[in-house]
BALOBA-1460 file (C-alpha; in Angstrom, 3 decimals):
// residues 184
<rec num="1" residu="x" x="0.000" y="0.000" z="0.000"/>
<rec num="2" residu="x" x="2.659" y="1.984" z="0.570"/>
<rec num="3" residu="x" x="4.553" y="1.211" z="-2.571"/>
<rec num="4" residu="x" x="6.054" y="3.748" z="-4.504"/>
<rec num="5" residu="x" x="7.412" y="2.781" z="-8.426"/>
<rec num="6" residu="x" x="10.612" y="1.360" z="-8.601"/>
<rec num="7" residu="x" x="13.427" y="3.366" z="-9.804"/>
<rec num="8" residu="x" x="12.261" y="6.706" z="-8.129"/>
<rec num="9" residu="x" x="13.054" y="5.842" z="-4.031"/>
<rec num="10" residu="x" x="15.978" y="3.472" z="-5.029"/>
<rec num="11" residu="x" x="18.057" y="3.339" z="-1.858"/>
<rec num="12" residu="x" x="21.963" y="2.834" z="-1.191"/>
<rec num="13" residu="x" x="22.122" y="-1.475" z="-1.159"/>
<rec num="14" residu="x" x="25.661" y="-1.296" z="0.565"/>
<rec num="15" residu="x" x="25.025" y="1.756" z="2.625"/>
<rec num="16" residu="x" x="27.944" y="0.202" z="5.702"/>
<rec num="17" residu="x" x="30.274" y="-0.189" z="2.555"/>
<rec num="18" residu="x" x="29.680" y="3.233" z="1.273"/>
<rec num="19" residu="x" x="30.394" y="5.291" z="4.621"/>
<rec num="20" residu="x" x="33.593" y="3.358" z="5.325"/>
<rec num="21" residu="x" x="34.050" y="4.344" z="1.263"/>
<rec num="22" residu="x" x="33.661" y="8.210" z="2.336"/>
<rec num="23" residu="x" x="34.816" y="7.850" z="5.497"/>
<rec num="24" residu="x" x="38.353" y="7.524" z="4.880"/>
<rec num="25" residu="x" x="38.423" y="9.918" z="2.586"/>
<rec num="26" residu="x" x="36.869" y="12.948" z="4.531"/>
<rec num="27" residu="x" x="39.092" y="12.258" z="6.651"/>
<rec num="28" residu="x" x="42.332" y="12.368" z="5.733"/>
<rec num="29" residu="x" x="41.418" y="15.730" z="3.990"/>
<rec num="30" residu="x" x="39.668" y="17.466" z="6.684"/>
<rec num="31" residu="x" x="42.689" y="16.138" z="9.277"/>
<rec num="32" residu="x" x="44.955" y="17.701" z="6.416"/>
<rec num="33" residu="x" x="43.105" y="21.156" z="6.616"/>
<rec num="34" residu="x" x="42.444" y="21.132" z="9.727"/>
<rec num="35" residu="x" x="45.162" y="20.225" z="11.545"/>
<rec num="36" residu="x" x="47.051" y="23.740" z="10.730"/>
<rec num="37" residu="x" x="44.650" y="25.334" z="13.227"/>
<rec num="38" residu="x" x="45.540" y="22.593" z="15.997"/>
<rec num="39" residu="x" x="49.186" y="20.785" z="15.474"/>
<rec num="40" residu="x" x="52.094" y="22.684" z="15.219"/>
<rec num="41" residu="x" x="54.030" y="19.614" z="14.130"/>
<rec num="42" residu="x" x="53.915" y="18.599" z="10.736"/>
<rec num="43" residu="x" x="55.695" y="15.346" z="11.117"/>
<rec num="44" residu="x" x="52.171" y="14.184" z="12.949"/>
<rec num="45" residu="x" x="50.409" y="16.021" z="10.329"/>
<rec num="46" residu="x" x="52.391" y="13.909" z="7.304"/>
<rec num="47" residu="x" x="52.309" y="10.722" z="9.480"/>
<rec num="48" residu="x" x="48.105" y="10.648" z="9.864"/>
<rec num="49" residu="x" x="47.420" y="12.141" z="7.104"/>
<rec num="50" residu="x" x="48.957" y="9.855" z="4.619"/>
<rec num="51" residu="x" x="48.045" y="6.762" z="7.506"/>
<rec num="52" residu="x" x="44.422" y="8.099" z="6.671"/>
<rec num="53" residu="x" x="44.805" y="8.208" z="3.000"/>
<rec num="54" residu="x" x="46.736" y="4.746" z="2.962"/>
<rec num="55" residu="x" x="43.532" y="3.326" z="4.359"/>
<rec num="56" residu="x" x="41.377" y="4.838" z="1.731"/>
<rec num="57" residu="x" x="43.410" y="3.671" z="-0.637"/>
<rec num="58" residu="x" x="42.883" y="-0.250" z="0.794"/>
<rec num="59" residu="x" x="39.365" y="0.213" z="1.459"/>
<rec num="60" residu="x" x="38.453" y="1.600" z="-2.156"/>
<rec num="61" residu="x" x="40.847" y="-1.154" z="-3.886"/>
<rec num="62" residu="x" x="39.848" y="-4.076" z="-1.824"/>
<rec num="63" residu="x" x="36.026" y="-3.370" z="-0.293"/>
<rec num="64" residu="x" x="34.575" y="-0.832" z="-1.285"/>
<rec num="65" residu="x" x="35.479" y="-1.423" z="-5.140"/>
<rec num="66" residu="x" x="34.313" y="-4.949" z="-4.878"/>
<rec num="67" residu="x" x="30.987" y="-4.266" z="-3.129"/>
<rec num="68" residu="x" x="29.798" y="-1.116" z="-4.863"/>
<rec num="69" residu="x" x="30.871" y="-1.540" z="-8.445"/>
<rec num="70" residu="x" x="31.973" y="-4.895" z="-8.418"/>
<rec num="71" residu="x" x="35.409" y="-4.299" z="-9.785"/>
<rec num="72" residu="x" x="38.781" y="-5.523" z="-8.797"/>
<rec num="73" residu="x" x="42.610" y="-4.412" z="-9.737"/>
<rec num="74" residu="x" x="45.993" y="-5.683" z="-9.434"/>
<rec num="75" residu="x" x="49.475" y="-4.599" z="-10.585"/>
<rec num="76" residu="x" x="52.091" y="-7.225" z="-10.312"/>
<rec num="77" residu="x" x="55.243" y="-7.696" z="-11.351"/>
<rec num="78" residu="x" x="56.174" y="-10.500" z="-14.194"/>
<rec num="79" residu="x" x="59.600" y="-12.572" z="-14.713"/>
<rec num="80" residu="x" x="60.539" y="-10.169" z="-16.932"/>
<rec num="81" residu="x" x="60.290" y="-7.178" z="-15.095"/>
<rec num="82" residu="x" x="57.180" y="-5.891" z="-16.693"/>
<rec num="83" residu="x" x="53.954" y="-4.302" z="-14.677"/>
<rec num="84" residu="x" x="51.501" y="-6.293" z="-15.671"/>
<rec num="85" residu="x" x="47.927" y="-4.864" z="-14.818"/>
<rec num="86" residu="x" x="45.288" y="-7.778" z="-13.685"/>
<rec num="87" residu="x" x="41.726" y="-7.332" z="-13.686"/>
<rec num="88" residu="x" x="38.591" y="-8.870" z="-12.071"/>
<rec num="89" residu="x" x="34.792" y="-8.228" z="-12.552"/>
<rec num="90" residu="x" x="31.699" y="-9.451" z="-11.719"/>
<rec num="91" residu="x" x="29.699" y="-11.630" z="-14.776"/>
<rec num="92" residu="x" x="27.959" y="-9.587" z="-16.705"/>
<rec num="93" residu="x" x="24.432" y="-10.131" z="-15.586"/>
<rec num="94" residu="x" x="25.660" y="-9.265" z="-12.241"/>
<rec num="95" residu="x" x="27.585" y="-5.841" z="-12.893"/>
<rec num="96" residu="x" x="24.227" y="-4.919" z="-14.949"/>
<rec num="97" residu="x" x="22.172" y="-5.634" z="-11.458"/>
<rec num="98" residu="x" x="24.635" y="-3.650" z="-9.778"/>
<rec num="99" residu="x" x="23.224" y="-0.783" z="-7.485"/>
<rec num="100" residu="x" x="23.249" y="2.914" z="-9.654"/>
<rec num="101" residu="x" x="23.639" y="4.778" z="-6.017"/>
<rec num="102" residu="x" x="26.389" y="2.905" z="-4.920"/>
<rec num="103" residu="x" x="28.185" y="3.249" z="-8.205"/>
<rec num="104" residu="x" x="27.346" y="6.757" z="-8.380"/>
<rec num="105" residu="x" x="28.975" y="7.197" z="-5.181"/>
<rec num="106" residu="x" x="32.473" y="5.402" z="-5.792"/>
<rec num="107" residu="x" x="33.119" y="7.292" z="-8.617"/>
<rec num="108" residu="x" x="32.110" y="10.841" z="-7.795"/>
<rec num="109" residu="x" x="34.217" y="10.428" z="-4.505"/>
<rec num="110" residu="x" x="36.967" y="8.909" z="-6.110"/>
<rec num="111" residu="x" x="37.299" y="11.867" z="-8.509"/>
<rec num="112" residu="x" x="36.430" y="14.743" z="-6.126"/>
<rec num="113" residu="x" x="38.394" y="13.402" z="-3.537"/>
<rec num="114" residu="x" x="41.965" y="13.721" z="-6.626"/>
<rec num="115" residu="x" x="40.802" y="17.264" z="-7.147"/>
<rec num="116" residu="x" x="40.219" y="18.353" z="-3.388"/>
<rec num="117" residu="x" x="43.826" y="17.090" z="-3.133"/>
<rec num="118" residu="x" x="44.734" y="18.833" z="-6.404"/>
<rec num="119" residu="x" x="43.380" y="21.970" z="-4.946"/>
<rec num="120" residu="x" x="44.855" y="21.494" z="-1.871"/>
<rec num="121" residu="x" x="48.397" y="21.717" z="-3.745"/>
<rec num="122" residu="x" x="47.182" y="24.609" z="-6.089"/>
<rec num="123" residu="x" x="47.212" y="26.540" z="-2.209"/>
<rec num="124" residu="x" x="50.401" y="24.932" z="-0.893"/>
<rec num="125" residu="x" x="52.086" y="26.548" z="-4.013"/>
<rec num="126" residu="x" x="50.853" y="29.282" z="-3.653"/>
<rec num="127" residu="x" x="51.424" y="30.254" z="0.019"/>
<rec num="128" residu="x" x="54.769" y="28.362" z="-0.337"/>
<rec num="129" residu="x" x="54.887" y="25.265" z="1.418"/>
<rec num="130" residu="x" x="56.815" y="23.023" z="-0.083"/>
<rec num="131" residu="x" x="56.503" y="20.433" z="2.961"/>
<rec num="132" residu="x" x="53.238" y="20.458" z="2.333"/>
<rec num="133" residu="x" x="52.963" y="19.468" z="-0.968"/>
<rec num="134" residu="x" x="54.873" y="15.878" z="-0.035"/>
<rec num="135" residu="x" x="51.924" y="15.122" z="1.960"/>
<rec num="136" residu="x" x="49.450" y="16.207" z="-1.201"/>
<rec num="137" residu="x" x="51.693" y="14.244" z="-3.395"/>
<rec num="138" residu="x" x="51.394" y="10.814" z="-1.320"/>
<rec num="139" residu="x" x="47.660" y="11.645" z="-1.139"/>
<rec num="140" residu="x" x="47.531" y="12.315" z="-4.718"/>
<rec num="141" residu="x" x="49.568" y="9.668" z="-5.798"/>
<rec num="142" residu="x" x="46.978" y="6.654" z="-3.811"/>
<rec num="143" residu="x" x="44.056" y="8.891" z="-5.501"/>
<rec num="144" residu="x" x="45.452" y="8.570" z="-9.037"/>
<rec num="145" residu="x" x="45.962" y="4.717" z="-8.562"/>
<rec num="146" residu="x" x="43.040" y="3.753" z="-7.451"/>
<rec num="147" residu="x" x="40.831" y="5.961" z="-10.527"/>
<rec num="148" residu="x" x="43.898" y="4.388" z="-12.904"/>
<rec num="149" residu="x" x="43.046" y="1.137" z="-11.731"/>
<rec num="150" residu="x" x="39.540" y="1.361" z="-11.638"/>
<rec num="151" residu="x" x="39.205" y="2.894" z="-14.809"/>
<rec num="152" residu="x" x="41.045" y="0.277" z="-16.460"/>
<rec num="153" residu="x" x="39.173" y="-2.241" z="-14.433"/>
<rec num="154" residu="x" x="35.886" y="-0.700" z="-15.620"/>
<rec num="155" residu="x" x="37.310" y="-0.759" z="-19.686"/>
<rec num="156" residu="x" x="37.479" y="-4.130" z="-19.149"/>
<rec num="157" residu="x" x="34.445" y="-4.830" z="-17.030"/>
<rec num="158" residu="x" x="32.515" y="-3.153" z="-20.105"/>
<rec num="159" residu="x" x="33.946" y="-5.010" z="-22.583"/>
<rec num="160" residu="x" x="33.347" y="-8.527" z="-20.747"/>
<rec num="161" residu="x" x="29.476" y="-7.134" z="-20.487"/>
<rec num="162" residu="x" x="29.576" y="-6.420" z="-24.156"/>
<rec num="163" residu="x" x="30.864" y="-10.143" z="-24.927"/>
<rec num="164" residu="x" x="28.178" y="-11.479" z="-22.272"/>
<rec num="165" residu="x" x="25.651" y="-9.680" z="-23.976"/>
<rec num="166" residu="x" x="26.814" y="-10.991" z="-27.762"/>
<rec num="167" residu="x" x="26.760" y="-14.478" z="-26.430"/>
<rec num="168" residu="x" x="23.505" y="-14.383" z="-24.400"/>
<rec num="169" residu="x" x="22.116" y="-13.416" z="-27.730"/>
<rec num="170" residu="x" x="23.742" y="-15.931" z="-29.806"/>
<rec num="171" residu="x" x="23.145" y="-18.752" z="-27.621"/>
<rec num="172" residu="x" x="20.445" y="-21.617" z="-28.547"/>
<rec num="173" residu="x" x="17.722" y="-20.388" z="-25.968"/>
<rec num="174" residu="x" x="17.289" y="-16.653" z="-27.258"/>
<rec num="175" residu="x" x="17.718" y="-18.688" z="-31.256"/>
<rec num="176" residu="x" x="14.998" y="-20.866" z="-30.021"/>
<rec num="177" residu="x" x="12.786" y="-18.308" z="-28.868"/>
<rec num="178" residu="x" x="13.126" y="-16.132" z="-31.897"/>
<rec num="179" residu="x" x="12.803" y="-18.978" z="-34.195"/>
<rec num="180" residu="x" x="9.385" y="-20.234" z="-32.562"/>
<rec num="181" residu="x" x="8.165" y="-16.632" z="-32.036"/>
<rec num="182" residu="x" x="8.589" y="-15.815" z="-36.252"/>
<rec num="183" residu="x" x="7.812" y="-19.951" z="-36.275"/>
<rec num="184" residu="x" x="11.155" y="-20.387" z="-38.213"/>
């Protein structure tokens, strides 16, 4: 009775996995800004502030990526020396039931959160600080992986959808069906 339509109330289905997903990320930034009001020290502030954005960075690769978009990324290492870039996704008919909140969440966050800390250096520039702009450049630097990684990851993701997709529709049921619906 109380029903609304589908698609306009749709809620957050990971909504534990999307705080810890923000979490992290507000703050290590808001530590960074605001702990030139209250420490004096800026071997604390360099030390939390990159411990913060450290466990952003494993949160977004290994939960939060997995949960809310249903993507997974690797770099390793092959016998030859080379970086070789792994991916993992969910099948396609799963990434296509995938939550639009949650997704919409991971990636706005993970691209505001690179151009708060691109900001953020823009200011340390300008009032001088070089100090400063090693802890931005950690920051930055986990940022940039993890929307490198995902990105890839999500190239490939929409690719594997497109090949599910081909071969759901080339398979013998959807044939059958179109055969006996035209009575082929």
């Amino acid at each position: 009775m109380d029903q609304q339509p589908q698609g306009i109330s749709e809620n957050y289905a990971n909504p534990k996995t999307c705080l810890f997903h923000v979490l992290f990320k507000a703050a290590a930034l808001a530590f960074y800004i605001l702990s030139a009001l209250f420490v004096n020290n800026f071997v604390i502030i360099f030390v939390i502030t990159v411990l913060l954005a450290a466990l952003d960075f494993w949160v977004v690769k290994n939960v939060s990526g997995r949960i809310l978009v249903g993507l997974r990324w690797w770099n390793e290492i092959n016998d030859e020396g080379e970086s070789v870039w792994k991916f993992e996704c969910l099948d396609g008919e799963s990434l296509a039931r995938m939550n639009k909140k949650d997704s919409w969440l991971f990636w706005w966050t993970l691209y505001l959160t690179a151009a708060a800390w691109i900001i953020l250096g823009i200011f340390s520039l300008i009032r001088l600080q070089a100090d400063y702009l090693l802890v931005i450049g950690v920051c930055l630097s986990l940022s940039i992986a993890n929307i490198v990684g995902f990105t890839k990851c999500n190239k490939d993701a929409k690719k594997n959808i497109q090949d599910w997709t081909t071969n759901a529709l080339l398979s013998g049921s959807v044939r059958s069906h179109l055969q006996s619906a035209f009575g082929v």
